[in-house]
C-alpha positions in Angstrom: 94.7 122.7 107.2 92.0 122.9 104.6 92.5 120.6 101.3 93.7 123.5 98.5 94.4 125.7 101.1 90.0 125.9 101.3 88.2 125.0 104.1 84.9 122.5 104.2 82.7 126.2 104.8 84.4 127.6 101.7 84.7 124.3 99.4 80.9 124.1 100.1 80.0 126.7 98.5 82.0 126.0 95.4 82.3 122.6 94.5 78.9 121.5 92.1 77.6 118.3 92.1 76.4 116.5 89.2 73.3 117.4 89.7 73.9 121.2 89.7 73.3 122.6 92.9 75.5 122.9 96.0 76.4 119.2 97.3 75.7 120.3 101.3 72.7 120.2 102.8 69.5 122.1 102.1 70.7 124.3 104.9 74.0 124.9 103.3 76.5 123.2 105.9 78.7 120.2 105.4 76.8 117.2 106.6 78.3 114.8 109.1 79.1 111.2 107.2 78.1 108.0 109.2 80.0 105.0 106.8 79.0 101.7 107.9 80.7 99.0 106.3 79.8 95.6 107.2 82.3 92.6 106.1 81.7 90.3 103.7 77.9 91.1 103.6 76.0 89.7 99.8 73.5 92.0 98.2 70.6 89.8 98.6 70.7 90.3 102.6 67.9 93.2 102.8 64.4 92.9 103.7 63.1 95.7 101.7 65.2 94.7 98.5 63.7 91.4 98.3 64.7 88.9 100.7 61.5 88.0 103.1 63.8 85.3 104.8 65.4 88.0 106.8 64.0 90.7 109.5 66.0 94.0 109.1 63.8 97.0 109.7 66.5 99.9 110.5 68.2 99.2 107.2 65.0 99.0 105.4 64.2 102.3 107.1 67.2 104.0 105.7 66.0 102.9 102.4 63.0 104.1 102.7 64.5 107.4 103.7 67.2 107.6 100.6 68.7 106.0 97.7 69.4 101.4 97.5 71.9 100.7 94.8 70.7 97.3 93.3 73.7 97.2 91.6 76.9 97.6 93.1 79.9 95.9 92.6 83.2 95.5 94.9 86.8 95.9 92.9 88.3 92.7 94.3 86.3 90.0 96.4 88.9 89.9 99.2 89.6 92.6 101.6 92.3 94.5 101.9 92.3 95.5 97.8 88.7 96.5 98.1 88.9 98.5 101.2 91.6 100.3 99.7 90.2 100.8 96.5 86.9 102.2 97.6 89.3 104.4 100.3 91.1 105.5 97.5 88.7 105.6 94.5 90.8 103.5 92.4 90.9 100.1 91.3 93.2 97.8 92.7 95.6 98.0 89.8 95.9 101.8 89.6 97.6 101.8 93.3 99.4 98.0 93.0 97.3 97.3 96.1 96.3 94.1 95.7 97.1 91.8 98.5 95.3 90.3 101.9 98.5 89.9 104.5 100.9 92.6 102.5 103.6 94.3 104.7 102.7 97.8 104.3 100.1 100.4 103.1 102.4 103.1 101.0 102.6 106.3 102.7 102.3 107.9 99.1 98.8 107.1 98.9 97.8 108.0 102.0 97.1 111.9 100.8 94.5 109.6 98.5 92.3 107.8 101.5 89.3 109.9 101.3 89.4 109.8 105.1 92.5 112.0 105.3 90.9 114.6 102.6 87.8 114.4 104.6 90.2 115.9 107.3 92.3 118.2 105.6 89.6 119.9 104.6 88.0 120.7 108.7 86.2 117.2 109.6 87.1 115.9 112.9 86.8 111.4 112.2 87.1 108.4 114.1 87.4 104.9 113.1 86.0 102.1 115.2 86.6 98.7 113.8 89.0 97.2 111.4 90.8 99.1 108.9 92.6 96.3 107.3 95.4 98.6 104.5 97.8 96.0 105.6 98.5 92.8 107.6 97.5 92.7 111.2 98.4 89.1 111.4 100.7 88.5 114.6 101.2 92.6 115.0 99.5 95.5 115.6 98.2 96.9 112.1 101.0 99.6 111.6 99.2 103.1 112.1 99.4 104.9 109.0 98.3 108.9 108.6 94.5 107.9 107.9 92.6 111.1 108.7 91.5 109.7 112.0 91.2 111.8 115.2 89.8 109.2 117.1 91.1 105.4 116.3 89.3 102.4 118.2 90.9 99.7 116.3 89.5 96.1 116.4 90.6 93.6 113.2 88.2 91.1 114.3 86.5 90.1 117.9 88.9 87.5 118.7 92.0 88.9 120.2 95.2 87.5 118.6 99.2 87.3 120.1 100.1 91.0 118.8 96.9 92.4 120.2 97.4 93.9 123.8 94.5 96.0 125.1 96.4 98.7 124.7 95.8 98.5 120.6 92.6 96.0 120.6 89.8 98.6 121.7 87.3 96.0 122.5 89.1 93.7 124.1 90.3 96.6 126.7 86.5 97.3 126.7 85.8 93.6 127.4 88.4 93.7 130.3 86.9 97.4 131.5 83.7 95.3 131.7 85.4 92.5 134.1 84.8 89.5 131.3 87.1 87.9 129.0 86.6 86.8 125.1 87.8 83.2 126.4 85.3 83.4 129.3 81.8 84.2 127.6 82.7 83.2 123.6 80.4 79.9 122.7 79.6 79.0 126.1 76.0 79.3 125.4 74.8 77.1 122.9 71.8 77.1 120.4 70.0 73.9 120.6 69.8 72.0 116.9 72.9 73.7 115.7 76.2 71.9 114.7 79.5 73.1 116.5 80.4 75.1 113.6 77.5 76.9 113.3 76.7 78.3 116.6 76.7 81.3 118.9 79.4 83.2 119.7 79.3 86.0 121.9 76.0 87.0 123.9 74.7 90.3 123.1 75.6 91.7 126.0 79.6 92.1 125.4 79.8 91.4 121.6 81.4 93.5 119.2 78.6 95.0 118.0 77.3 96.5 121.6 80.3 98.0 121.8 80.7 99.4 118.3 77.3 101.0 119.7 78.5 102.5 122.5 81.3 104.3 120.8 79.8 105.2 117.8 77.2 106.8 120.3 80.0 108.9 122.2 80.9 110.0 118.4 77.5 111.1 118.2 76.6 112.8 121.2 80.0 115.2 121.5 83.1 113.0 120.9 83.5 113.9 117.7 82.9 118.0 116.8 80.9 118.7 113.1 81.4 118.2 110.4 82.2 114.9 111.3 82.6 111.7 110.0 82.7 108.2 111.7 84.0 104.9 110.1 81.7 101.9 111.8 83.9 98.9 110.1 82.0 96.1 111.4 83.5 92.3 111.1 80.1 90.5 111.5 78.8 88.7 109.1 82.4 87.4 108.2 83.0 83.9 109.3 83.2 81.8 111.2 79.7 83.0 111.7 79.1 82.6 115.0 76.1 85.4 115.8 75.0 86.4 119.4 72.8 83.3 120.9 70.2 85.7 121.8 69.5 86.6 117.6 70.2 83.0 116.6 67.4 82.2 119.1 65.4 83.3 116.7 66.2 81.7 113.6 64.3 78.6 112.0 66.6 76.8 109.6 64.2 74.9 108.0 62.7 77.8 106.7 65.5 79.5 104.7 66.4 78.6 101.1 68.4 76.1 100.0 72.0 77.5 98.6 71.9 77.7 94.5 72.5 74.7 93.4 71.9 72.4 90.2 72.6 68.8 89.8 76.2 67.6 89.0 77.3 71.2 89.6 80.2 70.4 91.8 81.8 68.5 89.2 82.0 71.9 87.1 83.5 73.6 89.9 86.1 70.8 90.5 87.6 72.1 87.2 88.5 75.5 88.8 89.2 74.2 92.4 92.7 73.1 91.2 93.6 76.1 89.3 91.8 78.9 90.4 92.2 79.9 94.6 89.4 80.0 97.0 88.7 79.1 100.0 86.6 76.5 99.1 89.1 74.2 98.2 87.1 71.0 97.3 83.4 72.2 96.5 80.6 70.8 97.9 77.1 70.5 97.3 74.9 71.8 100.2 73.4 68.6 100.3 76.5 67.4 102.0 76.7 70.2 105.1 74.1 71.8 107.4 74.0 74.6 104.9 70.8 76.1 106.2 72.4 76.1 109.9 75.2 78.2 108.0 73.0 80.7 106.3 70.8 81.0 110.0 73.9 82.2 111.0 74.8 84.6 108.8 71.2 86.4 108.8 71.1 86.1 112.3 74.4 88.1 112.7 72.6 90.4 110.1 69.6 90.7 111.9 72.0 91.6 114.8 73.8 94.6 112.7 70.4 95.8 112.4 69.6 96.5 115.7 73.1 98.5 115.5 71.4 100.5 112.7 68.1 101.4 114.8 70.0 102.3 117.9 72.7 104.6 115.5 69.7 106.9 113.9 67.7 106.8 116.9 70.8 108.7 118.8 71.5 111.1 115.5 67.5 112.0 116.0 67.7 112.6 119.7 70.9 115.1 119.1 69.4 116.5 116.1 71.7 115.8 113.3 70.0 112.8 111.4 68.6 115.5 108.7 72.1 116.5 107.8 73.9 113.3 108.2 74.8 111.2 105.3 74.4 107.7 106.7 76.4 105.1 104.3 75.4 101.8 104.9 77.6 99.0 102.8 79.7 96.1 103.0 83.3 95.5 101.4 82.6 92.7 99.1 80.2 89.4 99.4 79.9 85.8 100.3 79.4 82.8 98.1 77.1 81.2 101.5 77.0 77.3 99.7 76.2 79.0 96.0 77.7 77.0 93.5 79.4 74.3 95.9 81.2 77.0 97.3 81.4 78.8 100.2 83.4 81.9 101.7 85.6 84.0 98.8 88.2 84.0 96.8 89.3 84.1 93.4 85.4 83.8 92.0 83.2 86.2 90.3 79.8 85.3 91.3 76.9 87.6 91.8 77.4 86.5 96.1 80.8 87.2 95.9 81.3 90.6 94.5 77.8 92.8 94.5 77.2 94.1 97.6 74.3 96.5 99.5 75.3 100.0 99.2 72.4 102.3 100.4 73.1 106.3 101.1 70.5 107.9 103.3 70.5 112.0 103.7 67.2 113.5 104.7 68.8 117.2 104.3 70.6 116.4 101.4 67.9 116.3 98.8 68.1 112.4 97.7 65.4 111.1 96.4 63.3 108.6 99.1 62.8 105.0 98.4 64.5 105.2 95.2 65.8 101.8 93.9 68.1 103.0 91.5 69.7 99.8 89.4 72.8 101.8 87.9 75.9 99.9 87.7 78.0 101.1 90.3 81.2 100.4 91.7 82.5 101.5 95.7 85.1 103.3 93.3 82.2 105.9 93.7 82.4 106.0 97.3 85.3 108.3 97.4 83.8 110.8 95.1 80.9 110.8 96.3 81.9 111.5 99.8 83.7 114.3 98.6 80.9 116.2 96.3 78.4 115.6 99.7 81.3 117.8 101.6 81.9 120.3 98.6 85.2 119.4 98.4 86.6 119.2 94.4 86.8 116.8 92.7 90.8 115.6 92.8 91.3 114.3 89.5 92.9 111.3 90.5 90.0 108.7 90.9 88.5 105.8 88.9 85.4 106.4 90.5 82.1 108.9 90.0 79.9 110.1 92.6 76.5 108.9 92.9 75.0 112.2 94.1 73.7 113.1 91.1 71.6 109.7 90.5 71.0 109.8 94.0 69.2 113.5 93.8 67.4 112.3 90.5 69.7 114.5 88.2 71.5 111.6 86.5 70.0 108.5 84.8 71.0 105.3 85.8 71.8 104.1 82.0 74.4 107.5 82.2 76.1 106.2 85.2 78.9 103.7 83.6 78.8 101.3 80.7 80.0 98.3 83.1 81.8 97.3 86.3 84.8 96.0 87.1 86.7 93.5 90.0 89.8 92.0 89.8 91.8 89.3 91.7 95.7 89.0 92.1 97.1 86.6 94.2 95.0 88.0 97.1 95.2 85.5 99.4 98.0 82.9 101.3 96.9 80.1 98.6 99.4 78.3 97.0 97.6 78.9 94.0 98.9 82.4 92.6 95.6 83.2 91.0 95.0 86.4 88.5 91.9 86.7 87.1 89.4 90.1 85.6 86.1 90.4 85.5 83.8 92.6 83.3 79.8 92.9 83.7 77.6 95.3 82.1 74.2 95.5 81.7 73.5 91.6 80.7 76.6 90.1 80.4 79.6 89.2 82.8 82.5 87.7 81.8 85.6 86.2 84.0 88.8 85.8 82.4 90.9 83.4 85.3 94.7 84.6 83.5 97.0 81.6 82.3 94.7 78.7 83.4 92.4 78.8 80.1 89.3 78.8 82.0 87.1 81.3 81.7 83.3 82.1 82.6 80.6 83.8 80.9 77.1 84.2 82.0 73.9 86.2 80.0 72.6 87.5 83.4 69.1 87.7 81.7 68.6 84.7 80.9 70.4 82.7 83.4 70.4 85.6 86.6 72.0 82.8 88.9 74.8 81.9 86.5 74.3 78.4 86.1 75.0 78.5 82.4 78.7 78.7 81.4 78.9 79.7 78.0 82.3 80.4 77.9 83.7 77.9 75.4 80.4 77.4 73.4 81.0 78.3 69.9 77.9 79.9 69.3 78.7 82.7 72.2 82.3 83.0 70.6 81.7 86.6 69.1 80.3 87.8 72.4 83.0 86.8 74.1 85.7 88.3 71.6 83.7 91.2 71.8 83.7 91.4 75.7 87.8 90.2 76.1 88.5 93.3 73.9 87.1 95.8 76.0 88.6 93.8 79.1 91.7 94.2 77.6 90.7 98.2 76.9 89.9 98.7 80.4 93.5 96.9 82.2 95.4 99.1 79.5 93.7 102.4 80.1 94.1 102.0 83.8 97.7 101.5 83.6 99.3 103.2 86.7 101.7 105.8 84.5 103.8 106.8 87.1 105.1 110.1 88.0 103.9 113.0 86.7 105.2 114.4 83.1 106.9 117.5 83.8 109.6 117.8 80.3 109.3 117.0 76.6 111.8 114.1 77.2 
């Protein structure tokens, strides 16, 4: 079945991107989608986007060869609600999603997952990884109609009671290999490193070898084109605990201290007891080997690189890297010590909710090495996945695709006005937390609902958010003027129900 009764062939010479021209390839077909999505990966993780602390040549190579988004922004810092808003291409609200550990993904919205439209229209997919719509805790994720030909599930590495081989794909691997997760995981320590931050499994069987060697198979004939492949890798998500052989080469003495100022946790301690996150009492990273953690956390990075280089080097060797649109992003971020805080939650921070997003299409006419700073949302994944295909446009997304700033057509300024993430009751916290956050161009503001805190930062003045001005008087106009249009945005995103098909 093709979506509209059209096929990918047909949509593709149809749909029109925002740019004007036929979204496929320079050659005219469909182009194959490779969509990393790392977990829990910050913005500021990149090499070639500023961080010299951290040694990841493949990604830098795909920006190099296409389009980094300096600016983009996850719908809701936890991640079930994000993966299925940017699966959907609406925020959390518009499709009540909003919960890590919820009971069910609603089989009305599956005809939304981009996946499954990717499909209806002719693409043959595969998932490998975590999918994460619902609870997987103590069961088997319930298998929902996704799009997916091919489904290699893993939630995390560790296998859990509820995970027989028979669903956990790399443990079964793990077992095909004649080693256990018990047998090999942090029985080879890094010297100078504290229990909790150490290695986990060596190279050699961890997750990410064996995300390579199926994403390979997809590659080289398991999956027939157009294709597309969902890589949803768990790394860097704690407990951080990389492959010995890339923490080997870390120095922790050499990596910056978390952002911190003086007395800070004492600021924080007003939210701790209102507001949920995982960092329950913060801390300043004075008080933990907070460099050890963030060793860990690059080197796991630096790890997913090498999964990057050996991806690309198998599209070039079959011939399909110039009409493959490689998506390489994460689902939200990671406060790493920031702010006496660590993990995620019901926070707003830049760590927590701006993310890489990087789109890399040799044949699809994106402009190279573009750092485009357009505020972006992964709303804009869906779309934008479907213009690359020539599929049309739906009509029932929050998001816009990015093909047409991508290609040079659009200017970033033209893009969106301002982002948006929300948090509501997300997590198992006995704090019920509900909070909104709003950021454009120099301004964010965080409204945490029915606690009377709030936060709001002038990003160019104070980029790392150390400055509350929330309740100074001086900033109360601004913020009047930003809790309107917060208020704008939750009412014009009301879910409206079923369609209108009467007068009354």
């Amino acid at each position: 079945m093709a979506l509209g009764g059209m096929s990918v062939a047909a949509a593709s010479g149809r749909a029109q991107t925002s740019g004007g021209a036929n979204s496929p390839g320079q050659g005219g077909a469909p182009p194959n989608v490779l969509w990393i999505c790392t977990d829990q990966q910050r913005w500021d993780t990149i090499h070639a986007l500023g961080n010299p602390h951290i040694r990841t040549p493949h990604i830098d190579r795909l920006a190099a060869e296409g389009v980094a988004f300096t600016h983009a922004y996850c719908q809701n810092p936890i991640c079930t609600p994000s993966r299925a808003s940017f699966l959907t291409g609406c925020i959390p609200s518009r499709i009540h999603q909003h919960r890590n550990g919820n009971a069910e993904f609603p089989a009305k919205l599956t005809p939304r997952l981009v996946t499954r439209r990717l499909a209806s229209a002719g693409y043959d997919g595969a998932l490998c990884g975590k999918l994460h719509l619902s609870s997987p805790f103590g069961r088997e994720e319930p298998r929902i109609d996704d799009g997916y030909r091919i489904y290699d599930w893993s939630h995390q590495p560790k296998p859990e009671p509820g995970w027989p081989d028979r669903v956990h794909a790399y443990n079964r691997w793990l077992h095909e290999h004649g080693v256990t997760w018990d047998g090999l995981y942090r029985k080879r320590k890094v010297a100078g490193y504290p229990e909790q931050y150490n290695a986990g499994m060596p190279a050699e069987f961890h997750e990410l070898a064996w995300e390579a060697e199926r994403t390979l198979h997809y590659i080289e004939g398991g999956l027939k084109g157009p294709w597309f492949a969902s890589i949803n890798i768990f790394a860097p998500h704690n407990p951080f605990d990389p492959a010995p052989e890339y923490l080997e080469k870390m120095t922790p003495q050499a990596l910056p201290a978390p952002l911190y100022r003086e007395g800070e946790e004492r600021e924080q301690a007003r939210f701790a007891g209102k507001v949920a996150h995982q960092t329950m009492t913060p801390a300043p990273p004075s008080s933990y080997p907070a460099r050890h953690m963030k060793a860990c956390y690059y080197a796991m990075i630096e790890h997913i690189d090498w999964y990057v280089g050996r991806v690309v080097e198998a599209l070039e060797r079959t011939g399909q890297r110039e009409n493959t649109l490689i998506v390489f992003m994460s689902d939200h971020g990671e406060m790493m010590g920031d702010h006496c805080l660590r993990l995620k939650g019901c926070r707003f921070f830049e760590g927590a909710v701006r993310v890489p997003l990087i789109l890399s299409w040799p044949g699809g006419g994106l402009q190279k090495g573009l750092r485009n700073d357009a505020l972006v949302e992964l709303t804009d994944m869906a779309p934008t996945l479907l213009e690359a295909a020539g599929i049309p446009d739906p009509g029932d997304m929050d998001g816009k695709s990015l093909l047409g700033l991508a290609r040079g057509a659009s200017e970033a300024k033209s893009h969106r006005d301002f982002v948006w993430s929300e948090y509501h009751d997300s997590q198992t916290n006995e704090l019920q937390s509900h909070a909104s956050m709003i950021r454009d161009r120099s301004h964010k503001l965080t409204l945490y609902h029915a606690t009377g805190l709030g936060e709001l930062f002038d990003l160019d003045a104070d980029p790392h958010e150390f400055e509350n001005l929330f309740e100074k008087p001086e900033h109360a106009r601004l913020r009047r003027r930003m809790t309107d249009q917060l208020i704008d945005n939750l009412a014009l995103h009301t879910d409206l129900g079923s369609p209108r098909i009467g007068k009354y």
